[in-house]
RODO-2510 file (C-alpha; in nm, 4 decimals, decimal comma):
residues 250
     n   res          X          Y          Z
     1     x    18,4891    15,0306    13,1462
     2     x    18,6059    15,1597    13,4998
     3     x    18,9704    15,2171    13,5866
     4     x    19,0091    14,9099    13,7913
     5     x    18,8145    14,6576    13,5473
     6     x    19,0996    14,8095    13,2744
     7     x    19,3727    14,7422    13,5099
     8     x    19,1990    14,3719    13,6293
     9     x    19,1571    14,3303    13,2382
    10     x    19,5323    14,4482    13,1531
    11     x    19,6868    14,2137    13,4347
    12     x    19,5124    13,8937    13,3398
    13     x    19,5940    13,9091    12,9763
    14     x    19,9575    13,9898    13,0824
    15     x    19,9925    13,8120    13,3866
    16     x    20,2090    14,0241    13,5580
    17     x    20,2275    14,3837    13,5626
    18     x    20,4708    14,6809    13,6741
    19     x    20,2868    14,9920    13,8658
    20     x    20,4836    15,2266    13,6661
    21     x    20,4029    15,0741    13,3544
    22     x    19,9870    15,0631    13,4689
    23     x    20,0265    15,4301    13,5830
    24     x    20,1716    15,5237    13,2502
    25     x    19,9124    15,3590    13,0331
    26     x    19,6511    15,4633    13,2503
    27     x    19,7716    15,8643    13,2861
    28     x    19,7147    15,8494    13,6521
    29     x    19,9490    15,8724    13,9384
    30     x    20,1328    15,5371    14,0828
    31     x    20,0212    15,6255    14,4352
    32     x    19,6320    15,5992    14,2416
    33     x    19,7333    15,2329    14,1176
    34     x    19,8436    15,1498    14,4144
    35     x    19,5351    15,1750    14,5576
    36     x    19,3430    15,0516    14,3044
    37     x    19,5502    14,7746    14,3044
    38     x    19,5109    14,7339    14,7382
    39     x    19,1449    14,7239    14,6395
    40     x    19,1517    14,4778    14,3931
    41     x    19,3843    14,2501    14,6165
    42     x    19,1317    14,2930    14,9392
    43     x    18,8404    14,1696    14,6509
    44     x    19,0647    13,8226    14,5791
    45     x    19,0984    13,9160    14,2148
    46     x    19,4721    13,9975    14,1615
    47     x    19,8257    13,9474    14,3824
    48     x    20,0086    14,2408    14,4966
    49     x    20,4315    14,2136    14,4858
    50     x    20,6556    14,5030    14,5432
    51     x    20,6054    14,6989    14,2573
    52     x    20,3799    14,4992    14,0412
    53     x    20,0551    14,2881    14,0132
    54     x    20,0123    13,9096    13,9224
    55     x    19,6895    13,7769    13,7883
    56     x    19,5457    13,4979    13,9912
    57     x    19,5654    13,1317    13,9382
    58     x    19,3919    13,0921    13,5831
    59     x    19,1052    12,9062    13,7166
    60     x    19,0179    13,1905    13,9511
    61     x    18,6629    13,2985    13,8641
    62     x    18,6308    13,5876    14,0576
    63     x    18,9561    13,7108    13,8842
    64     x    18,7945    13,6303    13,5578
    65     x    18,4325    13,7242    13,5820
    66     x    18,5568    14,0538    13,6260
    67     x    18,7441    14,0843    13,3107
    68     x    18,4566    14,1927    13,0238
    69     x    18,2066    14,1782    13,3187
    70     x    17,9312    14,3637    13,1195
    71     x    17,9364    14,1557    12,7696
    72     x    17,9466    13,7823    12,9849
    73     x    17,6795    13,9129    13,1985
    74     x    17,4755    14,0354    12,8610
    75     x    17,5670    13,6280    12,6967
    76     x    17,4101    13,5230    13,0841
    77     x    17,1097    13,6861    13,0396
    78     x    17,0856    13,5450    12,6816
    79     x    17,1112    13,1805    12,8092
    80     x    16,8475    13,2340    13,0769
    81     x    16,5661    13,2929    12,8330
    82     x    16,6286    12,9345    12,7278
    83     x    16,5469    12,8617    13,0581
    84     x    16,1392    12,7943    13,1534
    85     x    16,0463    12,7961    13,5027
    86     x    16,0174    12,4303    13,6283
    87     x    16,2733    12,3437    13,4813
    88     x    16,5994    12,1420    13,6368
    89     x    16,9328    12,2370    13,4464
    90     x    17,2611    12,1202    13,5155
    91     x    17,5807    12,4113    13,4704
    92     x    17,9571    12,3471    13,4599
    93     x    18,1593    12,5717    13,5948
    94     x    18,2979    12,9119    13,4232
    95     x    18,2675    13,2574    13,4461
    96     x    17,9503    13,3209    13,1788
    97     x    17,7960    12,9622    13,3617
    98     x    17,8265    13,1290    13,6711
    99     x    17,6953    13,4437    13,6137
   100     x    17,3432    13,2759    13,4015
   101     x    17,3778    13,0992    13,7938
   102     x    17,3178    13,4169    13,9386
   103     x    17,0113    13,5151    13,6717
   104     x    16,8207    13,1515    13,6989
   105     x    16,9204    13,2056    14,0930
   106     x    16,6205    13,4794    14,1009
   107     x    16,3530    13,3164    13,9734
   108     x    16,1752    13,0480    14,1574
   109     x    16,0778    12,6733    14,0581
   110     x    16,4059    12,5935    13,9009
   111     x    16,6756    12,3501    13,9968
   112     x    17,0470    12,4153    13,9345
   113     x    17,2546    12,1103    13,9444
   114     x    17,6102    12,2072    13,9329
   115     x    17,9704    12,0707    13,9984
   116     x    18,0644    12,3839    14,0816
   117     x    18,1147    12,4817    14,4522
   118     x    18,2113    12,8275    14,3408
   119     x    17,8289    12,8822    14,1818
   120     x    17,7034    12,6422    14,4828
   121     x    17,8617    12,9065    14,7238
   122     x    17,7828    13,2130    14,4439
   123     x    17,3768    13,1670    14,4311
   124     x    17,3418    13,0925    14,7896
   125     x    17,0912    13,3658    14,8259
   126     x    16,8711    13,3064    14,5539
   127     x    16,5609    13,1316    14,5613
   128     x    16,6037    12,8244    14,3116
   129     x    16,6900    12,5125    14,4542
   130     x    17,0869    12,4327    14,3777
   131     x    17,2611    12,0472    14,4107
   132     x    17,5746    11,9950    14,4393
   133     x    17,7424    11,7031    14,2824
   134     x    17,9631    11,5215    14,4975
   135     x    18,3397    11,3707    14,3598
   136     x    18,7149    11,4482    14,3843
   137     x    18,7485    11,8376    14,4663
   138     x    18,9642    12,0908    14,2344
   139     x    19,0883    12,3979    14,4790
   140     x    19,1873    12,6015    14,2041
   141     x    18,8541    12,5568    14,0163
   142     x    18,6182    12,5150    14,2642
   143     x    18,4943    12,2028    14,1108
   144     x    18,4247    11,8440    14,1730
   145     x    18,5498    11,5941    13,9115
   146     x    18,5761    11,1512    13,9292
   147     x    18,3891    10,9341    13,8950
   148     x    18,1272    10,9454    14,1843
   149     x    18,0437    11,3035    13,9594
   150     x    17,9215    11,0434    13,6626
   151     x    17,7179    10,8814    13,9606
   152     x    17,5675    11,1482    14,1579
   153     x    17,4823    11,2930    13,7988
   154     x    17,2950    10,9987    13,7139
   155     x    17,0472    11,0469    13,9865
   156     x    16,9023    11,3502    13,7251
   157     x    16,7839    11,3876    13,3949
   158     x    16,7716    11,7625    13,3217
   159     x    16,6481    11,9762    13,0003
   160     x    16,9526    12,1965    12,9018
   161     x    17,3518    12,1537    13,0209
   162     x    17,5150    12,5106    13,0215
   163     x    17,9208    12,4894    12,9878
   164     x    18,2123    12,7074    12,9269
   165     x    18,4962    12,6411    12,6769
   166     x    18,8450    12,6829    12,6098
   167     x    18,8542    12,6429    12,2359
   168     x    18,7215    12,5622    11,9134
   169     x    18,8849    12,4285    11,6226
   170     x    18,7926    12,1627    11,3506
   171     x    18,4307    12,1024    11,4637
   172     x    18,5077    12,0074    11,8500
   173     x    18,4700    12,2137    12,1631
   174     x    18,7885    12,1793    12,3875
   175     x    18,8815    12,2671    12,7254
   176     x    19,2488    12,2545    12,9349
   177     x    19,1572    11,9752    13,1795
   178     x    19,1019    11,6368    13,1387
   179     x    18,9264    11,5374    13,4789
   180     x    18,7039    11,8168    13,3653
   181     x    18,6044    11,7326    13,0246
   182     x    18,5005    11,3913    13,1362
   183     x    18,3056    11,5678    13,4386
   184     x    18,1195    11,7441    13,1372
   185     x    18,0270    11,4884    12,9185
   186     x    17,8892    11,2699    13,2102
   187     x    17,6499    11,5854    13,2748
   188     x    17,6044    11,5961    12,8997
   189     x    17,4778    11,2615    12,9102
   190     x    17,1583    11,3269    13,1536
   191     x    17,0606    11,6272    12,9422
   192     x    16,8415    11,6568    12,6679
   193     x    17,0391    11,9068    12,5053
   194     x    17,3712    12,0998    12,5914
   195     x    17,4294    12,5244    12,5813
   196     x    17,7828    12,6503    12,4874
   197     x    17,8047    12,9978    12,7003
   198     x    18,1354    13,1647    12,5401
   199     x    18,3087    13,5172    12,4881
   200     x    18,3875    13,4712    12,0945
   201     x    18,7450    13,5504    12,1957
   202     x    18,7278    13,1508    12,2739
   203     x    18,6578    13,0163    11,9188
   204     x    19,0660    13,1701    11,8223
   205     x    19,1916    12,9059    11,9541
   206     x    19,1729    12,5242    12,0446
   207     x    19,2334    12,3660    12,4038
   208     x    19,4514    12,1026    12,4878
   209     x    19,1646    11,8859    12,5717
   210     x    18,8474    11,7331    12,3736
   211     x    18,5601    11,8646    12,5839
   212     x    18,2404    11,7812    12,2907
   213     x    18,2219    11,7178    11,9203
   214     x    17,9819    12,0015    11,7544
   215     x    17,6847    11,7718    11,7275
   216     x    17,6548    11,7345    12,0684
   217     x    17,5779    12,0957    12,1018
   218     x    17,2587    12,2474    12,0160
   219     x    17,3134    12,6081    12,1097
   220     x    17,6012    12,8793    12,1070
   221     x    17,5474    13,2030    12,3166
   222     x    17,8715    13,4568    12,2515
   223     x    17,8927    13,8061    12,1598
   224     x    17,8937    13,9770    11,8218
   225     x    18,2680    13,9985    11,7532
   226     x    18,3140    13,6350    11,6303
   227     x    18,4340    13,5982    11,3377
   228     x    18,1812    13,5203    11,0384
   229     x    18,3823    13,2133    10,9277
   230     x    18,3643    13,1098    11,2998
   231     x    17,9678    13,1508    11,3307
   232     x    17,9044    12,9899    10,9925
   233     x    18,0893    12,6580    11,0357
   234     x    17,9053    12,6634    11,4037
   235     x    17,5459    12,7363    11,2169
   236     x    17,6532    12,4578    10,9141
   237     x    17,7358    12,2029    11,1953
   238     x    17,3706    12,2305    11,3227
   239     x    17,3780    12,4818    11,5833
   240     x    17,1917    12,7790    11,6803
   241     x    17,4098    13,0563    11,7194
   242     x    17,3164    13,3315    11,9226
   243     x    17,4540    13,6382    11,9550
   244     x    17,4673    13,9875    12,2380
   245     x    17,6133    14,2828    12,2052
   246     x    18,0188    14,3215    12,3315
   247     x    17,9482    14,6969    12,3193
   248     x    18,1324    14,8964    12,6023
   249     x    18,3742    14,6890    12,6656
   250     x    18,7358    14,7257    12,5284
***
């Protein structure tokens, strides 16, 4: 990992962090971090204050796709091979969901339907066809969320949901926002089958929110360093577990 994603990495799990104390862990100069730091600001990922950096707001996904860039990107391209071309898909929003975005994005004859204006905005160059559903707009997440999102979904029946989580505990998939979770289970319900896209980091801990009971998910795609116990109660609640490599990334 570069010296900036260590920094970006090292202020979002801290939230806010003193130069001296990045220069010191780093062993570079504080006149170095403060550039780095200018450079991450300029990119949207962090907020500069006189002597110290704050994470963004937690919802930020460009602040968080950076952070373990490498193994979500590796779970992305995972989750793509589920995907044949033809096919329509709907994704939630997240920073693994937008970066399988960005590898579907590429390939032609496939339709992304997303609440997402962040992967809306994200895949704008790519060459499958993306809709938008319409509803109540989020700022912070760069989603839509209501019920016209239940509506506008309804207009689609699609193969395979892709979402992000917040948790795992006690055989049900949580999240931290309400207006959220309901957004994803009226997706869930015009898909044939829904895809969990998750650093194992995830399955630690439980949201605040039910998001989807285990049986309504066919398919886990996370990285080798969740635990065994984890991956087992996953595989003996009926899903397929897959698993990429988190190597590289500290």
């Amino acid at each position: 990992m570069d010296r900036r994603s260590t920094i970006l990495q090292l202020i979002n799990e801290a939230d806010r962090v003193e130069v001296t104390e990045l220069a010191t862990r780093l062993g570079v100069s504080q006149v170095t971090i403060r550039k780095d730091l200018n450079q991450l600001q300029s990119q949207g990922l962090i907020r500069r204050e006189h002597g110290f950096a704050e994470a963004m707001a937690p919802d930020n996904l460009l602040s968080r796709l950076a952070v373990h860039f490498d193994a979500k990107q590796r779970i992305a391209q995972a989750a793509a091979q589920l995907v044949d071309d033809g096919d329509t898909v709907m994704i939630e929003s997240g920073s693994c969901c937008a970066l399988l975005a960005t590898e579907l994005a590429k390939r032609h004859a496939i339709t992304i339907v997303t609440n997402s204006t962040f992967i809306a905005d994200y895949v704008r160059d790519g060459t499958a066809r993306v809709v938008l559903l319409g509803g109540d707009y989020e700022p912070e997440a760069q989603v839509t969320v209501g019920p016209l999102v239940a509506q506008c979904a309804k207009v689609f029946h699609a193969k395979r949901l892709f979402i992000g989580v917040d948790g795992y505990a006690d055989g049900e998939f949580s999240g931290k926002d309400l207006a959220r979770a309901a957004a994803v289970r009226a997706m869930a319900g015009r898909c044939d089958t829904t895809v969990v896209l998750s650093e194992s980091s995830k399955f630690e801990r439980a949201g605040s929110v039910s998001l989807l009971p285990a049986a309504a998910v066919a398919t886990v795609v996370t990285d080798d360093r969740i635990a065994p116990a984890t991956k087992q109660a996953l595989v003996a609640a009926g899903i397929t577990v897959t698993l990429t490599s988190h190597e590289g990334d500290t």
